[in-house]
C-alpha positions as CSV (number, residue, x, y, z in Angstrom):
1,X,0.0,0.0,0.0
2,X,1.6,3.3,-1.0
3,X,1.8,6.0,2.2
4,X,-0.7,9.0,2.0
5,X,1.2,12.0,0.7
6,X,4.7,10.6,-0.7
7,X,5.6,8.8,-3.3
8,X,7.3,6.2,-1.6
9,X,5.7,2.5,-0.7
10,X,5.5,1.2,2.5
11,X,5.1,-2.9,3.6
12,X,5.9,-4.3,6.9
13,X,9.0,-6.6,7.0
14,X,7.4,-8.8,9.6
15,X,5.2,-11.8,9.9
16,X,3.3,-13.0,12.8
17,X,4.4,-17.1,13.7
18,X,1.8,-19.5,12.1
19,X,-0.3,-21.3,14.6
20,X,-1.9,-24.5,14.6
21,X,-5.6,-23.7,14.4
22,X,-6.7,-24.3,17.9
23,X,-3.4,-24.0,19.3
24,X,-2.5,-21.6,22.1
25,X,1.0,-20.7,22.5
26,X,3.3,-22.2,25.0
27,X,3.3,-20.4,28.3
28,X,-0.4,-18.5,27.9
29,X,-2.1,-19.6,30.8
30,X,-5.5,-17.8,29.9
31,X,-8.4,-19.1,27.7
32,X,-10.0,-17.3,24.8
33,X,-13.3,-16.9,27.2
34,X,-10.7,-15.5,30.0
35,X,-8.9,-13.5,27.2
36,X,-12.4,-11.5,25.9
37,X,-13.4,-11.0,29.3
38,X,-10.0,-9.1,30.2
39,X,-10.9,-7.2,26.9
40,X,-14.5,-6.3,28.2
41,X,-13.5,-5.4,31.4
42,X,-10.5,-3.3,29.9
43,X,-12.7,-1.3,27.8
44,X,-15.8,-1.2,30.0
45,X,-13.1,0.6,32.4
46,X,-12.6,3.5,29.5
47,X,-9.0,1.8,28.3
48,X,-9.0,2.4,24.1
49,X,-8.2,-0.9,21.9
50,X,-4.9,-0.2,21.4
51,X,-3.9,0.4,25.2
52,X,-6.1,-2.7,25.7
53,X,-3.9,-4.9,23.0
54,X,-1.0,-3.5,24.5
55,X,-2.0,-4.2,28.2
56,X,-2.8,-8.4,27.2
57,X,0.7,-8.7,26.0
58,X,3.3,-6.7,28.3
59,X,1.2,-7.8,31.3
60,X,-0.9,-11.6,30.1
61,X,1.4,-12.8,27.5
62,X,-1.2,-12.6,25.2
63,X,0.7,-12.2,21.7
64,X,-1.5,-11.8,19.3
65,X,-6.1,-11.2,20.0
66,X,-6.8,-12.5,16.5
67,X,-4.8,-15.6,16.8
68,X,-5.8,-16.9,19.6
69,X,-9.5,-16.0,20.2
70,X,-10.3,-16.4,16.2
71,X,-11.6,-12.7,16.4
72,X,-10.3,-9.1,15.9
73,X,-10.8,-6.9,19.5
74,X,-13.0,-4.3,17.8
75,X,-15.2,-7.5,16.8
76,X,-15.3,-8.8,20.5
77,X,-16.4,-5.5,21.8
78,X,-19.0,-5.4,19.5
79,X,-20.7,-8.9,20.5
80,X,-20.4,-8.0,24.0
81,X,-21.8,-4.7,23.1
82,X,-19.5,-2.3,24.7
83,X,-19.7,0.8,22.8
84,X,-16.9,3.2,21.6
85,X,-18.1,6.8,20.5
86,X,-15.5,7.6,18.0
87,X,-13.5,5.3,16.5
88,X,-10.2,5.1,17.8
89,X,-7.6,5.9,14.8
90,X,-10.3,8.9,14.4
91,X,-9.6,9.8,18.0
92,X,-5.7,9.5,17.3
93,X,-5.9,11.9,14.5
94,X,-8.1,14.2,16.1
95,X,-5.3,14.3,19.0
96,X,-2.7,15.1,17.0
97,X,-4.8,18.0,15.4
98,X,-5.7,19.7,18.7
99,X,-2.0,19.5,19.7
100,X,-0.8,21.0,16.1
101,X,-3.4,23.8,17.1
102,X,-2.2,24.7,20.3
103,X,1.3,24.8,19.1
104,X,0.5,26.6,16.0
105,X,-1.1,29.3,18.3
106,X,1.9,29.9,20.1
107,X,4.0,30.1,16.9
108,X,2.3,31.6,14.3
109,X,4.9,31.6,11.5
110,X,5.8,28.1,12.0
111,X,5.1,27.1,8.5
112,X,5.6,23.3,8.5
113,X,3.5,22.3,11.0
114,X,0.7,24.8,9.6
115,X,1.2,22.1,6.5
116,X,1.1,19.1,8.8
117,X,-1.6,20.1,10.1
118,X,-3.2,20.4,6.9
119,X,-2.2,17.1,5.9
120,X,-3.7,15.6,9.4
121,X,-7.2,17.4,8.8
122,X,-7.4,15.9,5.3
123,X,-6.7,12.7,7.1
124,X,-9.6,13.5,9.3
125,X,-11.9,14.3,6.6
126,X,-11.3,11.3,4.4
127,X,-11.8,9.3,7.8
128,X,-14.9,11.0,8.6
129,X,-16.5,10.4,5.1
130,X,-15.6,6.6,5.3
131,X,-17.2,6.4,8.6
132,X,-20.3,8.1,7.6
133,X,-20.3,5.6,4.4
134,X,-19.9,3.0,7.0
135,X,-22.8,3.7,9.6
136,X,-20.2,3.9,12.4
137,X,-20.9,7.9,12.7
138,X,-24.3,10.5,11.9
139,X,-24.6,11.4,8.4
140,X,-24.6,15.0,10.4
141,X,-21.0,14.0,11.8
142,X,-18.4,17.0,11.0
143,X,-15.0,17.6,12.2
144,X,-14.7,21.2,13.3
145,X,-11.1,22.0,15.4
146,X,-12.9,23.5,18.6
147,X,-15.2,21.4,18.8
148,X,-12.2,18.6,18.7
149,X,-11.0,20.5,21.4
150,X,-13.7,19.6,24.0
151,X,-14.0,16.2,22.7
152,X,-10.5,15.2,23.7
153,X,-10.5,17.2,26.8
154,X,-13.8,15.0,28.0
155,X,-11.8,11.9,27.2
């Protein structure tokens, strides 16, 4: 897949270790039951998916969600019903553009971050339209940078 805004192509060098189907890799002492209700509870406690995948394998020794339960994390939460209000690479983005902001406030002549954060908002926008397209957000869903501002600060 070819990065957003250069011209360059980016693939990932690694590949995960082929399991068995069924198989559980040496030294996990948890179960995939076990394993999804760690991933509830993380979430239900306000953790995002990414902390949560993060927290199973420094602290469990769970290597890899998919592998071993069958199931991606997002798809867990959603059987179990535990909702997420934005989705979280949306939320990532929209982090990165309140931060931009504030700095770009301070330093108004900085001209290379006013064009990162340029490039993040189109990021933003393309996300938001997918996610409309999707059903995940309102079809009245639209990024605006102050309003950004209060989401992040409520999370």
């Amino acid at each position: 897949m070819a990065k957003l805004h250069t011209k360059r192509h980016g693939k990932s060098g690694s590949l995960k270790p082929i399991m068995a189907k069924g198989e559980l890799p040496e030294g996990l002492k948890l179960s995939k039951e076990e394993i999804e209700k760690l991933i509830v509870d993380y979430a239900q406690h306000g953790m995002p998916p990414a902390l949560i995948g993060e927290t199973l394998k420094k602290e469990k020794g769970v290597p890899y969600i998919k592998q071993i339960t069958g199931k991606r994390l997002m798809d867990i939460l959603k059987e179990n019903n535990v909702k997420i209000d934005l989705p979280p690479d949306l939320m990532d983005l929209m982090k990165k553009a309140v931060n931009l902001n504030k700095h770009l406030a301070k330093n108004h002549t900085d001209i290379h971050n006013r064009v990162r954060l340029n490039r993040v908002e189109a990021k933003i926008w393309r996300l938001t339209k997918y996610y409309i397209r999707e059903n995940v957000l309102p079809s009245k869903w639209r990024y605006n940078a102050q309003e950004a501002e209060l989401l992040i600060k409520r999370v």
